[in-house]
N, C-alpha and C positions, 0 to 999 in steps of 0.2 A: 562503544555502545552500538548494538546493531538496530537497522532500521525497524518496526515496524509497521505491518499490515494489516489495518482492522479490517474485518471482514466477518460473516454472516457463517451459520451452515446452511449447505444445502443453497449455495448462492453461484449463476451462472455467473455472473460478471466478474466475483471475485476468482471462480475457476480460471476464466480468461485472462486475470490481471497478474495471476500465478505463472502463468502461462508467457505473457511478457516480461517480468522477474527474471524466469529462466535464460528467456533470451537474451536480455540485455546482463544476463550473467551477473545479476545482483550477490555479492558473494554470500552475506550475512544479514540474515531479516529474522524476525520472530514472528508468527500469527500469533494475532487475540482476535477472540471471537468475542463482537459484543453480546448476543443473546444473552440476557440474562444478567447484565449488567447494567441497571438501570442510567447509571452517571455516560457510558460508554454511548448507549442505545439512544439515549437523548443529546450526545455532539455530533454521533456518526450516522444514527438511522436511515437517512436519508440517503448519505452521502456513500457509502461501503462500496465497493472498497477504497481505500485509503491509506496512501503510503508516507508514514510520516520518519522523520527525520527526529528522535528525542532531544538529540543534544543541539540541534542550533532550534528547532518548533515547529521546523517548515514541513507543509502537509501539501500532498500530492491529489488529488480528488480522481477520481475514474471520470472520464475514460482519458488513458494512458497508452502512450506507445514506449517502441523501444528509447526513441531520439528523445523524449522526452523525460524519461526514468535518466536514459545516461546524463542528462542535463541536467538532471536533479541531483545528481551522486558527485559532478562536477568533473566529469568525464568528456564533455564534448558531445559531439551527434555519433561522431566514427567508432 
């Protein structure tokens, strides 16, 4: 089950968090956007973007670097 990435349109921070995604070469993620989602918009509002993990629950909050996504995916810093 692939990661994903709640996030906003029209949102710099998530552009940016995409942006370390790529780099830390996340292989498999989905975007949801919450707008318009009221259930979504009222966990994540605040918090977008948000890289969560479905299958074990564990959620990543912005602001995110590389070392810290590969940490999350269980990859190390390198």
């Amino acid at each position: 089950m692939p990661l994903i990435l709640y996030q906003r349109d029209d949102c710099h921070l998530c552009d940016q968090a995409l942006e370390v995604l790529a780099q830390a070469r996340v292989p498999d993620f989905d975007s949801v956007f919450i707008d318009d989602d009221e259930a979504l918009e009222a966990r994540y509002g605040m918090r977008v973007p948000v890289l969560r993990d479905p299958q074990g629950g564990a959620e990543l909050d912005w602001p995110f670097g590389i070392g810290q996504v590969r940490r999350f995916l269980g990859q190390g810093s390198g």
